[in-house]
TORGUTI-886712 format. One line per field, with one value per residue: residue number from 1; residue in three letters; x, z negated, y of N, C-alpha, C in turn. Coordinates in steps of 0.001 Angstrom, whole numbers, padded with zeros to 6 digits. Each point is the difference from the previous one (the first is absolute). Example, Ala and Ser with C-alpha at 12.3 -4.5 7.8 and 13.67 -1.06 7.14 Angstrom:
% TORGUTI-886712
i <- [1 2] $
aa <- [ALA SER] $
nx <- [013190 -000350] $
nz <- [-007800 000720] $
ny <- [-005690 001050] $
cax <- [-000890 000820] $
caz <- [000000 -000060] $
cay <- [001190 001190] $
cx <- [000900 -000770] $
cz <- [000000 -000730] $
cy <- [001200 001090] $
This chain:
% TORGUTI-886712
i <- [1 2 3 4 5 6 7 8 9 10 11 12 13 14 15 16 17 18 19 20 21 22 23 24 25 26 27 28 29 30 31 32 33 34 35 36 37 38 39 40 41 42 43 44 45 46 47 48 49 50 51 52 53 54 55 56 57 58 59 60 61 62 63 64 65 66 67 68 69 70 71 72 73 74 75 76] $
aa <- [UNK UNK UNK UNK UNK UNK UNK UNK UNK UNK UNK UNK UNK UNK UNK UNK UNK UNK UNK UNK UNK UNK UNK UNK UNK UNK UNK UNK UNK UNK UNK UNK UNK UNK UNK UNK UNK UNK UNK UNK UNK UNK UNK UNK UNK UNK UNK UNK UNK UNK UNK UNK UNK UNK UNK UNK UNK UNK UNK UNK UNK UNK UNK UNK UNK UNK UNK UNK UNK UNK UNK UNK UNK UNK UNK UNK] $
nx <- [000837 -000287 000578 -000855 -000767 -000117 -000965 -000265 -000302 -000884 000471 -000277 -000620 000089 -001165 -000218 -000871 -000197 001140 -000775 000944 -000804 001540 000961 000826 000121 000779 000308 -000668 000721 -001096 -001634 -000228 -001054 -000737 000171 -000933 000041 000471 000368 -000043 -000916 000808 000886 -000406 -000440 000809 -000335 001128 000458 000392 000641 000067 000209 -001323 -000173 -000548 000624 000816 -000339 -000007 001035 000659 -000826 000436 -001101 000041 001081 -000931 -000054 -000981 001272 -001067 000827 000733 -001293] $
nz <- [000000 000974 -000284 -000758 000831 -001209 -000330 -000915 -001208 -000207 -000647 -000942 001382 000011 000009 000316 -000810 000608 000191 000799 -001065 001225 000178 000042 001028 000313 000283 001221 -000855 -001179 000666 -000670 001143 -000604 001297 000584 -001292 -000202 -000773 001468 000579 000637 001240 -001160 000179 001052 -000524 000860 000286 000090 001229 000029 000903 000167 -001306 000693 -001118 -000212 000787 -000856 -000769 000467 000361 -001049 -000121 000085 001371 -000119 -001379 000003 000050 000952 -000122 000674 -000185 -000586] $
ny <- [-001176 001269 000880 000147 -001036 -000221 000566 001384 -000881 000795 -000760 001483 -000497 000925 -000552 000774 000335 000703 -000046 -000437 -000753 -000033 -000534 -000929 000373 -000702 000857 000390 000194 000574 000445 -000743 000816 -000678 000152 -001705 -000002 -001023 000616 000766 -000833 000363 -001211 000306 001385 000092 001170 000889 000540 001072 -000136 001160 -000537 001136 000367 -001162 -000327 000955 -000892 -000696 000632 000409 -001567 -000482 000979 000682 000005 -000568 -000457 000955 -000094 -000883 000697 000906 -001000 -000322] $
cax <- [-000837 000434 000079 -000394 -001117 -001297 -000682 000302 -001771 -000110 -001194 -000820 -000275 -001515 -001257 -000751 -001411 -000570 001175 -000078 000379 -000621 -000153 001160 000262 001303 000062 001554 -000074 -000247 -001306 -000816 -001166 -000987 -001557 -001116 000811 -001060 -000317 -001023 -000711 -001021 000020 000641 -000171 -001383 -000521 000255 000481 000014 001453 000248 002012 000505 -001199 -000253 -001271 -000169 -000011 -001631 -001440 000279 -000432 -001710 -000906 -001051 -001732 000518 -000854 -001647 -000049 -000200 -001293 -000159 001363 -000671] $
caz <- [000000 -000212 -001395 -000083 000358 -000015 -000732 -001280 -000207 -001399 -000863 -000594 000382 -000560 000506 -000787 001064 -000633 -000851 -001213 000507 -000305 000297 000400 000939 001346 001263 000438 -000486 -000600 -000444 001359 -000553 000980 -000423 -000779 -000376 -000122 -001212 -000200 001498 -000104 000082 -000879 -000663 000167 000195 001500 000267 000931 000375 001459 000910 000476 000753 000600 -000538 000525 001522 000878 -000457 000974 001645 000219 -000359 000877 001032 000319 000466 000590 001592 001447 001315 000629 000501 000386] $
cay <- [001176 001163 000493 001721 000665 000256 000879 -000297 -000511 000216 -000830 000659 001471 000830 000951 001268 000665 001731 000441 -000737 -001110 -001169 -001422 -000230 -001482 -000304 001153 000391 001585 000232 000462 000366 000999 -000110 000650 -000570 -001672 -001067 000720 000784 -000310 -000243 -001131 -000497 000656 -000368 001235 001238 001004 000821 -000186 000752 -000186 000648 000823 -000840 000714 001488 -000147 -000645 000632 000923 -000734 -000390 001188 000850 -000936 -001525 -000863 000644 -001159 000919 -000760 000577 -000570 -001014] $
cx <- [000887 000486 -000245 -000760 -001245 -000350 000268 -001008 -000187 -001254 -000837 -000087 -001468 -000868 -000311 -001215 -000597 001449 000021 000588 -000979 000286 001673 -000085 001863 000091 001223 -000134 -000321 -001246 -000553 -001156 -001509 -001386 -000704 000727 -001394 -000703 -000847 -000847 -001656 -000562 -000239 -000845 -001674 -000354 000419 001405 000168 001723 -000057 001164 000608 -001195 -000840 -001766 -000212 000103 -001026 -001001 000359 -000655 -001478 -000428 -000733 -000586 000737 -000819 -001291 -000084 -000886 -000995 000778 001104 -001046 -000485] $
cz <- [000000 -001309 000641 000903 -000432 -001120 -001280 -000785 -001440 -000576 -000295 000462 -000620 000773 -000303 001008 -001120 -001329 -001760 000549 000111 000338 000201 000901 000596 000921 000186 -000286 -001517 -000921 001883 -000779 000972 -000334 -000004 -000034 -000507 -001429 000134 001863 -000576 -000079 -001078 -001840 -000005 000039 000951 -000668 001085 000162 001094 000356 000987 000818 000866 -000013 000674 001219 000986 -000769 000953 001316 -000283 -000611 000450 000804 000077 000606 000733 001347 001308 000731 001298 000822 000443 001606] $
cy <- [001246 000558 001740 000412 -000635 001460 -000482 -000546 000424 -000997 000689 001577 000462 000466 001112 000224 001295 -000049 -001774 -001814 -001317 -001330 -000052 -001194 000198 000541 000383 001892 -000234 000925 000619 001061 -000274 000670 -000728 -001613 -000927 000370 001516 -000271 -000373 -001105 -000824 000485 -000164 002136 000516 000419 000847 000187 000575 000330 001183 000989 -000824 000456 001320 -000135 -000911 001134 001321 -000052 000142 001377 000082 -000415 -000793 -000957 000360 -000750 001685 -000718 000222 -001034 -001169 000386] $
């Protein structure tokens, strides 16, 4: 086997989600920062959150503003 290429492995890397540690696993990074983990997913949780990724929300409620949907007799 090679020597020195593989990545470095930290047994006890850290989760964090909203600044707080929720879980340790095995990772070639010593601490991960995430927005959603099986502890707060709806899936899992059985409640809604609201998770918005880079305005994504503000940009379809932009696209469907206004007559969007209004229906054109007139193309018939």
């Amino acid at each position: 086997m090679k020597k020195d290429i593989h990545p470095r492995y930290y047994p006890k890397c850290k989760v964090y989600h909203n600044g707080q540690v929720v879980m340790e696993v095995g990772a070639t990074v010593p601490e991960l920062h995430v927005e959603v983990w099986s502890g707060s997913h709806p899936f899992f949780t059985g409640k809604q959150t609201f998770v918005d990724a880079a305005g994504r929300v503000e940009k379809f409620q932009r696209k469907f503003q206004g007559n969007y949907f209004k229906r054109d007799d007139k193309k018939k």
